[in-house]
DRENLO-320553 format. One record per residue: residue number from 1; x, y, z of N, C-alpha, C, O in turn. Coordinates in Angstrom, 3 decimals. Layout:
# residues N
<node><resi>NUM</resi><n_px>X</n_px><n_py>Y</n_py><n_pz>Z</n_pz><ca_px>X</ca_px><ca_py>Y</ca_py><ca_pz>Z</ca_pz><c_px>X</c_px><c_py>Y</c_py><c_pz>Z</c_pz><o_px>X</o_px><o_py>Y</o_py><o_pz>Z</o_pz></node>
...
//
This chain:
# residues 79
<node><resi>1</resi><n_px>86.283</n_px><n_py>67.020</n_py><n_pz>157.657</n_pz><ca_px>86.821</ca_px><ca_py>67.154</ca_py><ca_pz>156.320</ca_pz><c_px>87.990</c_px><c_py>68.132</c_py><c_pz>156.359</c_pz><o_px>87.801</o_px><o_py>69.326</o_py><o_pz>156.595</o_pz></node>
<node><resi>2</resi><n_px>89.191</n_px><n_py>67.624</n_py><n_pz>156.129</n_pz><ca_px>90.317</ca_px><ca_py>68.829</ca_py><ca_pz>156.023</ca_pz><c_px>90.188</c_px><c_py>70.116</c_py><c_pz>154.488</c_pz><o_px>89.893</o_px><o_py>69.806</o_py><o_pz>153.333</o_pz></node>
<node><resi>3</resi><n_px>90.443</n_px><n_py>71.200</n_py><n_pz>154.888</n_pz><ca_px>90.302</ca_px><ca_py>72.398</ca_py><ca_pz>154.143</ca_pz><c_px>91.616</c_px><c_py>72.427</c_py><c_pz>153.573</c_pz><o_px>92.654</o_px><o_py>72.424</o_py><o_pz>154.235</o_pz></node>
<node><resi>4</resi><n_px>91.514</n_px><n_py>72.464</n_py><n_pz>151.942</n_pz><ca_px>92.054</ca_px><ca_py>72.499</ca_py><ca_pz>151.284</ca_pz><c_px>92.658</c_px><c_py>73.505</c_py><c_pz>151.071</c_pz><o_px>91.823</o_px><o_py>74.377</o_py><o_pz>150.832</o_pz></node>
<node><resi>5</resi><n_px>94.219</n_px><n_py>74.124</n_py><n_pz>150.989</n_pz><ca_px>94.834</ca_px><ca_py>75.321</ca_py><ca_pz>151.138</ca_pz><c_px>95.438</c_px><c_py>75.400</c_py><c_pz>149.547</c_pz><o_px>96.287</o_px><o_py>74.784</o_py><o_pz>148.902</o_pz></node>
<node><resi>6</resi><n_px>94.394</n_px><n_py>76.645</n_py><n_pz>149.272</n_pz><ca_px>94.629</ca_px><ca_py>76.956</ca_py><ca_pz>147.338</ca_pz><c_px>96.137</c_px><c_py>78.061</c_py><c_pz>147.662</c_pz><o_px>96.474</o_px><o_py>78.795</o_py><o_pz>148.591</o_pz></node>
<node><resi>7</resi><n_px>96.851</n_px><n_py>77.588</n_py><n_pz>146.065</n_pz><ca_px>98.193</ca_px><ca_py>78.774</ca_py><ca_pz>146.354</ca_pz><c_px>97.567</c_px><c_py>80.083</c_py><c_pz>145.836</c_pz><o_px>96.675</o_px><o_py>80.234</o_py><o_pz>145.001</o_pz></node>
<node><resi>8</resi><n_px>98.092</n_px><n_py>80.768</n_py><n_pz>146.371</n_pz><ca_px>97.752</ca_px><ca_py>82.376</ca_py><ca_pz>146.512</ca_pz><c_px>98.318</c_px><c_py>82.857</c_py><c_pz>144.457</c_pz><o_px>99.363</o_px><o_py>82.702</o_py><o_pz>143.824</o_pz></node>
<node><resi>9</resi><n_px>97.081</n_px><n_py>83.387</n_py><n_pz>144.153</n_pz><ca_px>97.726</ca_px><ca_py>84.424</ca_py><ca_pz>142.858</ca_pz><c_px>98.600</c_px><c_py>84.780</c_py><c_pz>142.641</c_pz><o_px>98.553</o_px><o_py>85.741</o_py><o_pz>143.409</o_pz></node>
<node><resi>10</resi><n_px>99.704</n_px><n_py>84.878</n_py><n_pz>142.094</n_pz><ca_px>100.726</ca_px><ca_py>85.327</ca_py><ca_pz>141.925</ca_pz><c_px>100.758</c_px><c_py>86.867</c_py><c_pz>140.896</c_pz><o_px>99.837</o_px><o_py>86.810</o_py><o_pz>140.081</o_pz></node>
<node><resi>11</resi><n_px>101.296</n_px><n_py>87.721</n_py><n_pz>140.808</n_pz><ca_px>101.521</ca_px><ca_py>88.520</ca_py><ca_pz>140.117</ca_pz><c_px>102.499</c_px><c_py>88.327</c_py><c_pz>138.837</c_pz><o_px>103.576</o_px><o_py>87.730</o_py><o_pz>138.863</o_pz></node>
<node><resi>12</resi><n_px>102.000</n_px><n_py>88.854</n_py><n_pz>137.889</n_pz><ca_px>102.898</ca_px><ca_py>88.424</ca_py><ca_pz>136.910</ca_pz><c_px>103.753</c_px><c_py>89.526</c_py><c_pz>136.368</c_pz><o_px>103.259</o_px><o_py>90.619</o_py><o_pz>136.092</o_pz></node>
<node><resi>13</resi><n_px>105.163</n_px><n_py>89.236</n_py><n_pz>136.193</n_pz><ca_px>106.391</ca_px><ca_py>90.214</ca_py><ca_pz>136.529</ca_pz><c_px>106.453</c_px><c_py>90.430</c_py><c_pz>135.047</c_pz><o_px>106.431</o_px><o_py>91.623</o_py><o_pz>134.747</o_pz></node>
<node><resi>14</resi><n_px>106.514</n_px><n_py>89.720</n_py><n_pz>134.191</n_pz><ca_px>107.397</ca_px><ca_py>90.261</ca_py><ca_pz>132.849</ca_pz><c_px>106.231</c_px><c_py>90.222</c_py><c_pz>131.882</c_pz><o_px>106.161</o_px><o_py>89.164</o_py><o_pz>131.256</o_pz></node>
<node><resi>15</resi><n_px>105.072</n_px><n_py>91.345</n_py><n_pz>131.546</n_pz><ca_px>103.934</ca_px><ca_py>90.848</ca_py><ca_pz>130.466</ca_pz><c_px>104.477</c_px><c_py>91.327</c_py><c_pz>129.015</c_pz><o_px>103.623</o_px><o_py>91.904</o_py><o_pz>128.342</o_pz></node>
<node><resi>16</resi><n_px>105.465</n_px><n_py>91.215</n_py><n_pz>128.556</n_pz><ca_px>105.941</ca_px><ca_py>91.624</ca_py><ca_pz>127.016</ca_pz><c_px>105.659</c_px><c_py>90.103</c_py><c_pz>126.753</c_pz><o_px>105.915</o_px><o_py>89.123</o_py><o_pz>127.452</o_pz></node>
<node><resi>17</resi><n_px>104.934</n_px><n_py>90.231</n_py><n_pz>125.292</n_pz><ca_px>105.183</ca_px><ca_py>89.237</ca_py><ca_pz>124.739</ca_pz><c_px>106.393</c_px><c_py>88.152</c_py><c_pz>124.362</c_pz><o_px>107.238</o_px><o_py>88.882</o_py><o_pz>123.843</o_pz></node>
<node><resi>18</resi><n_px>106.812</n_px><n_py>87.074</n_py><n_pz>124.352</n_pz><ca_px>107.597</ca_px><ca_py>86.394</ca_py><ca_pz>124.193</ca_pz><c_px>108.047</c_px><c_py>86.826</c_py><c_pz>122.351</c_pz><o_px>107.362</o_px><o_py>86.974</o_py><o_pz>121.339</o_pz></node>
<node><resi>19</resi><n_px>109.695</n_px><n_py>86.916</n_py><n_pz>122.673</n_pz><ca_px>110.121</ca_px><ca_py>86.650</ca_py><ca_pz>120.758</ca_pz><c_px>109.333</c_px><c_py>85.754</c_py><c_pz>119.750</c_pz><o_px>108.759</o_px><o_py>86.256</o_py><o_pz>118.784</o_pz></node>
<node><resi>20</resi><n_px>109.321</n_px><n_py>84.403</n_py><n_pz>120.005</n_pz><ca_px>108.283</ca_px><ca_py>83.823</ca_py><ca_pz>119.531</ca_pz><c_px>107.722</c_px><c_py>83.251</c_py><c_pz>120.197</c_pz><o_px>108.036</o_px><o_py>82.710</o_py><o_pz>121.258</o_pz></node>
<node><resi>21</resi><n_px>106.104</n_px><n_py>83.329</n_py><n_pz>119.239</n_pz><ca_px>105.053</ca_px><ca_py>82.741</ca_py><ca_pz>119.799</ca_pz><c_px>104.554</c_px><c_py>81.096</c_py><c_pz>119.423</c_pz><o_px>104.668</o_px><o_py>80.660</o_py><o_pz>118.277</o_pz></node>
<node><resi>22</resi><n_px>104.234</n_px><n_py>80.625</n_py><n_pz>120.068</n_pz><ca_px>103.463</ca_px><ca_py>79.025</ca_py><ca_pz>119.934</ca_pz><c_px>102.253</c_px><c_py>78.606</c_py><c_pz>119.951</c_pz><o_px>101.716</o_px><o_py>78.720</o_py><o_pz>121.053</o_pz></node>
<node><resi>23</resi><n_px>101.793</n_px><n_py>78.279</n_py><n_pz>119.352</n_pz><ca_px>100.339</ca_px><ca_py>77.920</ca_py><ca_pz>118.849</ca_pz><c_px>99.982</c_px><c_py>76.849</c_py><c_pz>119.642</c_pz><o_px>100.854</o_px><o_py>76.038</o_py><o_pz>119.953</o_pz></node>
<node><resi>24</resi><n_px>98.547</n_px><n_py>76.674</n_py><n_pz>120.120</n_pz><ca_px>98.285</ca_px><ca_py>75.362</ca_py><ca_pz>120.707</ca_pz><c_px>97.943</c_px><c_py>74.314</c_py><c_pz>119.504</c_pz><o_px>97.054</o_px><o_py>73.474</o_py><o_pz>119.362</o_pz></node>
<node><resi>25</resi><n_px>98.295</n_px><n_py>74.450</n_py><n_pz>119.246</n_pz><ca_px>98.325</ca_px><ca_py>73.525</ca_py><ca_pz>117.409</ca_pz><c_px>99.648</c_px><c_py>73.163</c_py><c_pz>117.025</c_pz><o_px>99.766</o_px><o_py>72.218</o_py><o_pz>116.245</o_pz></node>
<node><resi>26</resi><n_px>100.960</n_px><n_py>73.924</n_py><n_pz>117.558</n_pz><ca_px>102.106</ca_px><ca_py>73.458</ca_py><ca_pz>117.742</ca_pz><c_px>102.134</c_px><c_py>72.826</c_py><c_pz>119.013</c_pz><o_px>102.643</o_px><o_py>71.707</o_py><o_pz>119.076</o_pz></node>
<node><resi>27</resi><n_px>101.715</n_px><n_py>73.305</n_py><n_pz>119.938</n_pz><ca_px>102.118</ca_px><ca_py>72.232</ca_py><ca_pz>121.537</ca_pz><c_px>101.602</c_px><c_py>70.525</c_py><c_pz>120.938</c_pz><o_px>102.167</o_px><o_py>69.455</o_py><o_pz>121.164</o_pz></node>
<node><resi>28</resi><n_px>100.458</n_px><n_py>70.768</n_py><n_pz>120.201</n_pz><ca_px>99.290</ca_px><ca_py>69.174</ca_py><ca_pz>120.355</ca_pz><c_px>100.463</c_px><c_py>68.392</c_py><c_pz>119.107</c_pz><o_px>100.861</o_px><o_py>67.227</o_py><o_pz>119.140</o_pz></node>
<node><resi>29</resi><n_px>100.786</n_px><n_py>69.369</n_py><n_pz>118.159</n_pz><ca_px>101.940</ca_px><ca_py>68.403</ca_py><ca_pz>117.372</ca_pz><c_px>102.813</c_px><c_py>68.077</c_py><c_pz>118.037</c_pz><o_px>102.881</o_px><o_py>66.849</o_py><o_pz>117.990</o_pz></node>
<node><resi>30</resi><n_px>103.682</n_px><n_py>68.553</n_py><n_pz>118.763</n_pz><ca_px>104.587</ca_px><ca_py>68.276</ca_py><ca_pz>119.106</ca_pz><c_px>104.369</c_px><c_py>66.845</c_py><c_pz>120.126</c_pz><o_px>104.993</o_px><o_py>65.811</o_py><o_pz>119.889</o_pz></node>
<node><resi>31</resi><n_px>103.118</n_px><n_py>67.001</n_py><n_pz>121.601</n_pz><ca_px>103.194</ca_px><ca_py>66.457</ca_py><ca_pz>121.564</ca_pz><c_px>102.869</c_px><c_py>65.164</c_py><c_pz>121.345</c_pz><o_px>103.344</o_px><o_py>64.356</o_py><o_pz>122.142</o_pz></node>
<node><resi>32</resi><n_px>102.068</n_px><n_py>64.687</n_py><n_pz>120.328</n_pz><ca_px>101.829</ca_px><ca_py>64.160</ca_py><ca_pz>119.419</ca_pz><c_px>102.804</c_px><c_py>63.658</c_py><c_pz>118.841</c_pz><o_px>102.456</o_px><o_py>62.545</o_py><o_pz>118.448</o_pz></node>
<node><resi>33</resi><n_px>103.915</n_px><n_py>63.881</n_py><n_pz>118.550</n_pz><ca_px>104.925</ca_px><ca_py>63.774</ca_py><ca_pz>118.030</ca_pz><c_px>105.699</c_px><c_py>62.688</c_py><c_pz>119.127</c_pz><o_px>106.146</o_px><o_py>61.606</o_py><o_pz>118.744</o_pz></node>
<node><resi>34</resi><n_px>105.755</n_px><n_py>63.015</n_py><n_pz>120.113</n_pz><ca_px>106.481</ca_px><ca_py>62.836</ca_py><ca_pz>121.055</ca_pz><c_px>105.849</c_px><c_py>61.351</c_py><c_pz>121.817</c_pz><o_px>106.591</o_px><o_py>60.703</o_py><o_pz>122.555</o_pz></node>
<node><resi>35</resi><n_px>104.752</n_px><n_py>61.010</n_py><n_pz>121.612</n_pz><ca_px>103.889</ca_px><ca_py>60.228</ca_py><ca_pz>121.930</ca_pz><c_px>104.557</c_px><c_py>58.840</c_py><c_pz>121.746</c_pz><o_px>104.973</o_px><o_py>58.635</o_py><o_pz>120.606</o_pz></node>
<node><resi>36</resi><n_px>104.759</n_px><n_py>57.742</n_py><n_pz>122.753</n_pz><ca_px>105.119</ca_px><ca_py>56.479</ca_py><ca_pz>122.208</ca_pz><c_px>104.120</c_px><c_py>56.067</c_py><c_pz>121.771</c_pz><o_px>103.020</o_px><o_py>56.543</o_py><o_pz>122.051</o_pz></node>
<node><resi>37</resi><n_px>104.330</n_px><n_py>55.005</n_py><n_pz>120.922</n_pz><ca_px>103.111</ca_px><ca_py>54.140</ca_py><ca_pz>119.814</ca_pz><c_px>102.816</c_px><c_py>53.301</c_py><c_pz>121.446</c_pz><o_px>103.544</o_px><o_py>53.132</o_py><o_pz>122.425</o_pz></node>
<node><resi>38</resi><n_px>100.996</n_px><n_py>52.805</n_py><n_pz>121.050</n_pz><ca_px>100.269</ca_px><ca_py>51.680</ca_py><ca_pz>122.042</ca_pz><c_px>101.194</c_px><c_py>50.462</c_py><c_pz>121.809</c_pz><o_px>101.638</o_px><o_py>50.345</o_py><o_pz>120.667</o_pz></node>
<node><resi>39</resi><n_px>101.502</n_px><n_py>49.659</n_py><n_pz>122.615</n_pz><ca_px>101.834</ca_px><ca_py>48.219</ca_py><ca_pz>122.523</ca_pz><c_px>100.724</c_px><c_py>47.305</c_py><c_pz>122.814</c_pz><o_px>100.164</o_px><o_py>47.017</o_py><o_pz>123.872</o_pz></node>
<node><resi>40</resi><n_px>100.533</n_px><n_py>46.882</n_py><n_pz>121.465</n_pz><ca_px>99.375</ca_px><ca_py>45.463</ca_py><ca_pz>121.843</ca_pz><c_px>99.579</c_px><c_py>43.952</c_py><c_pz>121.708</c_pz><o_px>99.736</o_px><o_py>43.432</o_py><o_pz>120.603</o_pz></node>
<node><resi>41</resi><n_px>99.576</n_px><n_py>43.601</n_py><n_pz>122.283</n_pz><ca_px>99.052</ca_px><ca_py>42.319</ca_py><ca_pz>122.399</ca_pz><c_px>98.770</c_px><c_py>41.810</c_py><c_pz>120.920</c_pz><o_px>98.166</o_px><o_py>42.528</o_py><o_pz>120.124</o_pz></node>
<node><resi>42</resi><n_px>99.388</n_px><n_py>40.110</n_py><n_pz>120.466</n_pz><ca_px>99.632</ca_px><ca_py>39.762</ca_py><ca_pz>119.746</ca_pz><c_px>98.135</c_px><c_py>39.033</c_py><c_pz>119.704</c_pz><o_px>97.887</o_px><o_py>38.576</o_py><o_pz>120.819</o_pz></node>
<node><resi>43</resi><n_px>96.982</n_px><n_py>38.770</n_py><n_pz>118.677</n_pz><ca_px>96.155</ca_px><ca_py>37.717</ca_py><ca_pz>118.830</ca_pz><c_px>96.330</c_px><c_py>37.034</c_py><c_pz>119.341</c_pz><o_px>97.530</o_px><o_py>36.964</o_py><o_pz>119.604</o_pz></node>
<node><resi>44</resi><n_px>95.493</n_px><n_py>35.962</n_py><n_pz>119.946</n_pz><ca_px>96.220</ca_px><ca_py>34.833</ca_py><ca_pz>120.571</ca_pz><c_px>94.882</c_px><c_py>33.504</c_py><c_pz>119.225</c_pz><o_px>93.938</o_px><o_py>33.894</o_py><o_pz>118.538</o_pz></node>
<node><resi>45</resi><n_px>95.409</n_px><n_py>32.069</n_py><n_pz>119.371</n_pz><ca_px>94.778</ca_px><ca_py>31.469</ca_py><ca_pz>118.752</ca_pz><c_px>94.540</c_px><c_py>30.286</c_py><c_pz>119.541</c_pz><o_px>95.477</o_px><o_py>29.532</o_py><o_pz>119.806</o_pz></node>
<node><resi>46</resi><n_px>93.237</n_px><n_py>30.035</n_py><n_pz>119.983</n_pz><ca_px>93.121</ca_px><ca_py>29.070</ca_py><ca_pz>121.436</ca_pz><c_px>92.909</c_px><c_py>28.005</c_py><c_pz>120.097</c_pz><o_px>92.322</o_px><o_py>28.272</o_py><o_pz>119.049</o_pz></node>
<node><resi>47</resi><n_px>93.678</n_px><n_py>26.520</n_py><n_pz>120.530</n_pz><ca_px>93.526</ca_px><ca_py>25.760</ca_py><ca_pz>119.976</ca_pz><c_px>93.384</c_px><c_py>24.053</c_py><c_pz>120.492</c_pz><o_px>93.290</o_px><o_py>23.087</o_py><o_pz>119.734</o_pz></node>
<node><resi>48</resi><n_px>93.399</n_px><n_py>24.035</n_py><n_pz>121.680</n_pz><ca_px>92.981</ca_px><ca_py>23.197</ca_py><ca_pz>122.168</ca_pz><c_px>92.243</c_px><c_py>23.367</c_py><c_pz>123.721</c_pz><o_px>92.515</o_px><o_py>24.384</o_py><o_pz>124.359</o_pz></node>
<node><resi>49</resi><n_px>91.093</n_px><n_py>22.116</n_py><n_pz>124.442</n_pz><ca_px>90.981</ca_px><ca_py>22.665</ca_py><ca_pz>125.599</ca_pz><c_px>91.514</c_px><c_py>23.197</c_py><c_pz>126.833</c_pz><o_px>90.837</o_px><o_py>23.947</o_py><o_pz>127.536</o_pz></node>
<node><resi>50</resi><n_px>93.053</n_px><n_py>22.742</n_py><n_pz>127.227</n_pz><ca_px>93.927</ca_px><ca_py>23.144</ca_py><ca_pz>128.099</ca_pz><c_px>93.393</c_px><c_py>24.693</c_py><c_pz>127.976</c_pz><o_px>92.563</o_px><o_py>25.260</o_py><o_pz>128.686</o_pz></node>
<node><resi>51</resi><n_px>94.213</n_px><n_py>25.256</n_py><n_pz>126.725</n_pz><ca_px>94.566</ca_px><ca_py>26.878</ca_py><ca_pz>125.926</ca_pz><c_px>92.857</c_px><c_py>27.685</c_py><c_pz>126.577</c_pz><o_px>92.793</o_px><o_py>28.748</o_py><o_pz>127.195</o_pz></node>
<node><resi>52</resi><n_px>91.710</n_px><n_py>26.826</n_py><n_pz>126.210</n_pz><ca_px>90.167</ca_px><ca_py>27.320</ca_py><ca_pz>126.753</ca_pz><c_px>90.222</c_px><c_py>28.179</c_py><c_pz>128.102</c_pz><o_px>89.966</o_px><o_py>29.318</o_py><o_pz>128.494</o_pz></node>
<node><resi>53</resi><n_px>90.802</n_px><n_py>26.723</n_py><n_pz>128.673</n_pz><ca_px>90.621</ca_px><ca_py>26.613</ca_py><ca_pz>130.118</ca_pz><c_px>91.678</c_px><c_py>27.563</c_py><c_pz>130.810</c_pz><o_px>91.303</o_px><o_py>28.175</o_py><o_pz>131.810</o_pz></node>
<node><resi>54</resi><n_px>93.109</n_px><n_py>27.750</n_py><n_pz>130.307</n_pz><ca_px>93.838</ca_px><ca_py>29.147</ca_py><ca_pz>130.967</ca_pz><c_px>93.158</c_px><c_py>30.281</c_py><c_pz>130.456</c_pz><o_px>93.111</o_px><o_py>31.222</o_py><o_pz>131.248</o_pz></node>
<node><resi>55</resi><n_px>92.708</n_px><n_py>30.428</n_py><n_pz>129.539</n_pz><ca_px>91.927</ca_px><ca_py>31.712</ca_py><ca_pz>128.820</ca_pz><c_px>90.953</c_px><c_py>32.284</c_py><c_pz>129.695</c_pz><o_px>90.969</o_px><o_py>33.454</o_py><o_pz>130.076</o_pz></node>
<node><resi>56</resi><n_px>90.044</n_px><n_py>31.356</n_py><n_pz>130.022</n_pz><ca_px>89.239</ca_px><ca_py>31.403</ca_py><ca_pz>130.861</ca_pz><c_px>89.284</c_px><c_py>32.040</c_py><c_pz>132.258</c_pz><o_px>88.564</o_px><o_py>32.931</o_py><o_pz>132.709</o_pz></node>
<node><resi>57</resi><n_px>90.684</n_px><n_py>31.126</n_py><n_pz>133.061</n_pz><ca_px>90.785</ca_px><ca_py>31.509</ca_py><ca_pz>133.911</ca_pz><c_px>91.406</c_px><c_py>32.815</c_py><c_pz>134.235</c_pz><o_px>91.384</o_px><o_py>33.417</o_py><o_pz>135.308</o_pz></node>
<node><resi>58</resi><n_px>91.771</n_px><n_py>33.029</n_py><n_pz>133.501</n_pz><ca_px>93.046</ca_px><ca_py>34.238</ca_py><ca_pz>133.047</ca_pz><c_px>91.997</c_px><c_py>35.699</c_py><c_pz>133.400</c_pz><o_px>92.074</o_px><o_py>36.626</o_py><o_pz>134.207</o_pz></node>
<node><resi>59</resi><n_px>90.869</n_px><n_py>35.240</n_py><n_pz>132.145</n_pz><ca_px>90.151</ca_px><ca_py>36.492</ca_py><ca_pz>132.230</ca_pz><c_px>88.735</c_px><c_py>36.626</c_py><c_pz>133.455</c_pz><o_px>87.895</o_px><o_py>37.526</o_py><o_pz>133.444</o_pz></node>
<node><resi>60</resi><n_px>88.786</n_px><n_py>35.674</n_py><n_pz>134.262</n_pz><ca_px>87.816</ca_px><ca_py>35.208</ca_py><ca_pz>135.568</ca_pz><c_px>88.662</c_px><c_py>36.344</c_py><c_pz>136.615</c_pz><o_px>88.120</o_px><o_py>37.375</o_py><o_pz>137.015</o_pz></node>
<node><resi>61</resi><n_px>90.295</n_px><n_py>35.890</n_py><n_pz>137.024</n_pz><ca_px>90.741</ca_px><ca_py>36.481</ca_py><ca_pz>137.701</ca_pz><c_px>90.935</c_px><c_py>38.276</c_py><c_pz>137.429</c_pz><o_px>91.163</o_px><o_py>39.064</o_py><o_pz>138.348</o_pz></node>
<node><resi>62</resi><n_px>90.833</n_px><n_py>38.548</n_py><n_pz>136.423</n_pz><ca_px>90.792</ca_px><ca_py>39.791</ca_py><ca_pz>135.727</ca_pz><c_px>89.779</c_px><c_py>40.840</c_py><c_pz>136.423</c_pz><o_px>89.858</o_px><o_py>41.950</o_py><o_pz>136.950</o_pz></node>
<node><resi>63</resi><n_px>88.788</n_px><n_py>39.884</n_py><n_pz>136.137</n_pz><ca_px>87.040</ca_px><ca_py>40.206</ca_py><ca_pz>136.114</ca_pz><c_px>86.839</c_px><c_py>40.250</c_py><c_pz>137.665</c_pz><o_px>85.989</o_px><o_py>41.045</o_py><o_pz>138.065</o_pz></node>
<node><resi>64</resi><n_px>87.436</n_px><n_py>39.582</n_py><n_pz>138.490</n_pz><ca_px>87.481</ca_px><ca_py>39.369</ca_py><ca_pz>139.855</ca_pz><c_px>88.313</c_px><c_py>40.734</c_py><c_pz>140.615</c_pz><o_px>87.750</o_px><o_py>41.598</o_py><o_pz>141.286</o_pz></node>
<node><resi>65</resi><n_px>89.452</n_px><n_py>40.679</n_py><n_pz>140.381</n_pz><ca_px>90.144</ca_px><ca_py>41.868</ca_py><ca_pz>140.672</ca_pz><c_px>89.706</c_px><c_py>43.142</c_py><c_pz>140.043</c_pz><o_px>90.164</o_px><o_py>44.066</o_py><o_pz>140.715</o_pz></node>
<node><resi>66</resi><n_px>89.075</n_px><n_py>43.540</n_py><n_pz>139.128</n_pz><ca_px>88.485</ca_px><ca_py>44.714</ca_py><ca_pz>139.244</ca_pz><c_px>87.597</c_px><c_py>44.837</c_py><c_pz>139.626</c_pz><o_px>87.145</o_px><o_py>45.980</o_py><o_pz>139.681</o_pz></node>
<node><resi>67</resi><n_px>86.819</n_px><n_py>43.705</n_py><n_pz>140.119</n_pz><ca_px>85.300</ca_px><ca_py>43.608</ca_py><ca_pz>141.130</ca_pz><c_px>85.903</c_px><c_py>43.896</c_py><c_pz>142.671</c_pz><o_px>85.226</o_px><o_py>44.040</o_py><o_pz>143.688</o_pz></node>
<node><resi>68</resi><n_px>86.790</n_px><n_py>43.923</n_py><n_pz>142.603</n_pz><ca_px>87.211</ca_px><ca_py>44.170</ca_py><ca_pz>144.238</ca_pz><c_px>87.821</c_px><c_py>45.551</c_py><c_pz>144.870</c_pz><o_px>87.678</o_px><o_py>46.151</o_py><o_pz>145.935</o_pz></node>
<node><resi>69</resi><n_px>88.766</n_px><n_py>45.797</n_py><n_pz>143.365</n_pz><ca_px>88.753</ca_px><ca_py>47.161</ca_py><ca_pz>143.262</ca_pz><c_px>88.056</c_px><c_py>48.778</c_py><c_pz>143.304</c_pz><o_px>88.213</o_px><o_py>49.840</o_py><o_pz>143.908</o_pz></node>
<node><resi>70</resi><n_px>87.027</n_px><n_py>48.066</n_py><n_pz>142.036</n_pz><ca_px>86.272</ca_px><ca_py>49.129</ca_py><ca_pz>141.293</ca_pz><c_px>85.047</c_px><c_py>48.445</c_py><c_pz>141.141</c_pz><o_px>84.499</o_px><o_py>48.362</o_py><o_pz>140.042</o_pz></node>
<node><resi>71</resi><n_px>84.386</n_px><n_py>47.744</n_py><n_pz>142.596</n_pz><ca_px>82.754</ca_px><ca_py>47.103</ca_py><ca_pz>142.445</ca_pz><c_px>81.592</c_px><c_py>47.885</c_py><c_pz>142.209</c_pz><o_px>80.647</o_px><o_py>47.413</o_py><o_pz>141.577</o_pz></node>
<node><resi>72</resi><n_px>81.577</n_px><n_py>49.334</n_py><n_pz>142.777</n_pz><ca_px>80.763</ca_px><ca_py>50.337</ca_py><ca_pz>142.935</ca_pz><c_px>80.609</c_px><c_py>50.603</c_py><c_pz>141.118</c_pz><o_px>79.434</o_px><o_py>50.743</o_py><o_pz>140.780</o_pz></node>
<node><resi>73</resi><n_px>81.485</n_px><n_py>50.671</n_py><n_pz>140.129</n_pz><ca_px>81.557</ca_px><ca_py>51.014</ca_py><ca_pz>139.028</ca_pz><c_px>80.533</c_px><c_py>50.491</c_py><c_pz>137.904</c_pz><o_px>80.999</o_px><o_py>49.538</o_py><o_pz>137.279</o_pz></node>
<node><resi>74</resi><n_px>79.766</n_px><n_py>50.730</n_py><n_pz>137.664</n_pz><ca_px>78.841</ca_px><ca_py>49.441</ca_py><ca_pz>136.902</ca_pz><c_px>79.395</c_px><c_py>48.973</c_py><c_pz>135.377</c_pz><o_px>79.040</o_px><o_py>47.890</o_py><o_pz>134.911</o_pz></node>
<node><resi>75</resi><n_px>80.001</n_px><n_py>49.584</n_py><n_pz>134.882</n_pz><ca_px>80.470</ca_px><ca_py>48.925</ca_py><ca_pz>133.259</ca_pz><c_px>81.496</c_px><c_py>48.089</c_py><c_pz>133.913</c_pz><o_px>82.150</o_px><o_py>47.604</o_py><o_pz>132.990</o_pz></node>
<node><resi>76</resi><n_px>81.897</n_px><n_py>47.737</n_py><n_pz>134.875</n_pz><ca_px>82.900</ca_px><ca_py>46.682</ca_py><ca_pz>135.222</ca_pz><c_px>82.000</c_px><c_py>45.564</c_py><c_pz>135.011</c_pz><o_px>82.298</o_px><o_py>44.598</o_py><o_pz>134.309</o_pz></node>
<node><resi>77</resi><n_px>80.620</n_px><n_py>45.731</n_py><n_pz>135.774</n_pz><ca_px>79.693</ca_px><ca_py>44.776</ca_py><ca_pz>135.894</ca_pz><c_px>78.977</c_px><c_py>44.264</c_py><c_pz>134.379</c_pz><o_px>78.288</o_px><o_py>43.283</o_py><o_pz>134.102</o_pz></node>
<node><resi>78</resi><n_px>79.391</n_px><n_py>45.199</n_py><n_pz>133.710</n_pz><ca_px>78.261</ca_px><ca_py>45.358</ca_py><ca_pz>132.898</ca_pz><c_px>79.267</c_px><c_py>44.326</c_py><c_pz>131.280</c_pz><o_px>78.708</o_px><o_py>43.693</o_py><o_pz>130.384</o_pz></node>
<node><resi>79</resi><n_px>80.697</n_px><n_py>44.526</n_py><n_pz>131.459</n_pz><ca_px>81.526</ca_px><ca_py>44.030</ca_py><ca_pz>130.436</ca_pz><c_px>81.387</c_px><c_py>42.762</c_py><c_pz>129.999</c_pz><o_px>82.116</o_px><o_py>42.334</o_py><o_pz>129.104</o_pz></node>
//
């Protein structure tokens, strides 16, 4: 097992408080703020058997590749 080399403590040079101060209630707004919106996926509306049958396969290969990935994982198994 290789030994992990932690960085050494540093001393800290300048302890005056900063001019202004920031709240962790300003960091989480901000970034919050800063956050792009999720992009989702439009419904889809299967409407004939072809539409079934790519659906199907679509989400087989899905289900497959994270079984190969992440098999050890059980909510993969379990979805």
């Amino acid at each position: 097992m290789a030994s992990l080399s932690l960085a050494r403590a540093m001393r800290v040079k300048n302890k005056t408080p900063a001019p202004i101060q920031i709240t962790a209630e300003q960091i989480l707004r901000e970034a919050r703020e800063r956050q792009e919106a999720e992009i989702r996926l439009p419904k889809q509306k299967i409407s004939d058997p072809t539409e079934v049958a790519d659906y199907r396969l679509r989400k087989r290969k899905e289900f497959e590749g994270l079984i190969s990935r992440v098999g050890w994982n059980k909510s993969v198994w379990v979805k």
